[in-house]
C-alpha positions as CSV (number, residue, x, y, z in Angstrom):
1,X,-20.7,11.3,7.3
2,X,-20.6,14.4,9.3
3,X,-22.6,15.5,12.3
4,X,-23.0,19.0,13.7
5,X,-24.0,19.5,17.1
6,X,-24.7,23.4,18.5
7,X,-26.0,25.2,21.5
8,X,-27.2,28.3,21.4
9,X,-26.9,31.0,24.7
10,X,-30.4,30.3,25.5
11,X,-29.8,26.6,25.5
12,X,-31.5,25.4,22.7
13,X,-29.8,23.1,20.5
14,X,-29.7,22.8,16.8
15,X,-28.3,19.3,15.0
16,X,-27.7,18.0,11.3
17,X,-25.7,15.3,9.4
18,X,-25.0,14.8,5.9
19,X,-23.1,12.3,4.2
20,X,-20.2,12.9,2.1
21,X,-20.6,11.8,-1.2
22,X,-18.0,10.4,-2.7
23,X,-16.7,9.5,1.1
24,X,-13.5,11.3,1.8
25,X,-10.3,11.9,4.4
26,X,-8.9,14.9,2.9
27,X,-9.1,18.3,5.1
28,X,-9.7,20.4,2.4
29,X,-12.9,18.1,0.9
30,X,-13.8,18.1,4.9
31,X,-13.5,21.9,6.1
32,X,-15.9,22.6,3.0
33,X,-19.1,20.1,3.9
34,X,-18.8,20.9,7.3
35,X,-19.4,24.7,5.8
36,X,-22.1,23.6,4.3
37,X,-23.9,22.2,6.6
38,X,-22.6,24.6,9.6
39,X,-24.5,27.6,7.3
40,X,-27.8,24.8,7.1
41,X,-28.0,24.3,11.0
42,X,-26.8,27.8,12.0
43,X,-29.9,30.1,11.7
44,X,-30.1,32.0,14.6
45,X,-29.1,34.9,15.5
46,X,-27.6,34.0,18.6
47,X,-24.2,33.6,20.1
48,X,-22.9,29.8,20.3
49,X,-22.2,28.4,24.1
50,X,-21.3,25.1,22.3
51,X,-19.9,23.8,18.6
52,X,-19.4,19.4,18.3
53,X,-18.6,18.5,15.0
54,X,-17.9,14.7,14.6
55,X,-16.6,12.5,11.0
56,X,-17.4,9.0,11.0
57,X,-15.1,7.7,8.4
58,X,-15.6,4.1,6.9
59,X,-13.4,1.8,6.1
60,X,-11.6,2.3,2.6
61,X,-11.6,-0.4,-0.3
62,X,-8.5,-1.8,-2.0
63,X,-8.4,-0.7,-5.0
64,X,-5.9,-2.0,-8.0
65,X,-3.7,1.0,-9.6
66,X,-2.8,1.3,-13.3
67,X,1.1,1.3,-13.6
68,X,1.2,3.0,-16.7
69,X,-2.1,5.6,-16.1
70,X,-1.2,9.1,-14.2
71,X,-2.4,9.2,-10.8
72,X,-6.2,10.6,-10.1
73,X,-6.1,14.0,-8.3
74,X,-7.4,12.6,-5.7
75,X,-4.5,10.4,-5.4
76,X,-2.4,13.3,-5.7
77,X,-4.0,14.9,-3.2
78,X,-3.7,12.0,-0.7
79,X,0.0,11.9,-1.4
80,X,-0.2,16.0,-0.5
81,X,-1.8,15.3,2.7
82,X,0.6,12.8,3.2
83,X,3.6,14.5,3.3
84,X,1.9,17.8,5.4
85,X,1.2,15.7,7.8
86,X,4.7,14.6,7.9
87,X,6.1,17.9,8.0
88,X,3.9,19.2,10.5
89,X,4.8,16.1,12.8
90,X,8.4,17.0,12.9
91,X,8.4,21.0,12.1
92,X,4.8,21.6,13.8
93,X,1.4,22.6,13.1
94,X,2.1,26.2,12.1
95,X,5.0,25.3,9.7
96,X,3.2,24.6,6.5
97,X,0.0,25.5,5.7
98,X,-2.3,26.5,2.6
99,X,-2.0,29.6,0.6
100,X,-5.4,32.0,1.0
C-alpha cells in the first residue's frame, strides 16, 4: 500500500493511498504507482512546501518453486534487484543504474 502525503504553499494539504495489486518490493513496480497516484492527488497549481510518501509492505508467503520450470519474471526481476543492491552497497549509489 502506498500513501501520499502533500502540502501545498498555502498550507493546505492533499492525501491518497492505493494499494498495490499484486503487492510488490521492486523499485521499478514502486516508482510507477507512486506516479500514479502522485498525478491523482497533485491538482493544484501550486508549488509543494512538503512531499511524504510512505510503503507499507506485508509480509511475503512462502511459496514452493518448480525445479524444472523457468523462473517467473518477477523472479527474475527480484534476483535483478538483488544483485543492484549489492553493487550499489559496495561501488555506491551512482554506480549502476537503469538505462532511460
Amino acid at each position: 500500500r502506498l500513501s501520499l502525503r502533500v502540502r501545498y504553499a498555502d498550507h493546505r494539504d492533499a492525501e491518497g493511498a492505493a494499494p498495490l495489486e499484486p503487492a510488490t518490493d521492486l523499485d521499478v513496480e514502486l516508482a510507477a504507482a507512486a506516479r500514479r497516484l502522485a498525478d491523482r492527488i497533485v491538482t493544484r497549481r501550486i508549488a509543494l512546501a512538503a512531499v511524504g510518501l510512505t510503503a507499507t509492505l506485508g509480509v511475503g508467503s512462502d511459496v514452493q518453486l518448480s525445479l524444472f520450470a523457468a523462473p517467473s519474471p518477477a523472479a527474475r526481476r527480484q534476483s535483478l534487484n538483488a544483485t543492484l543492491d549489492r553493487v550499489r552497497r559496495r561501488h555506491g549509489t551512482a554506480s549502476i543504474r537503469y538505462a532511460r
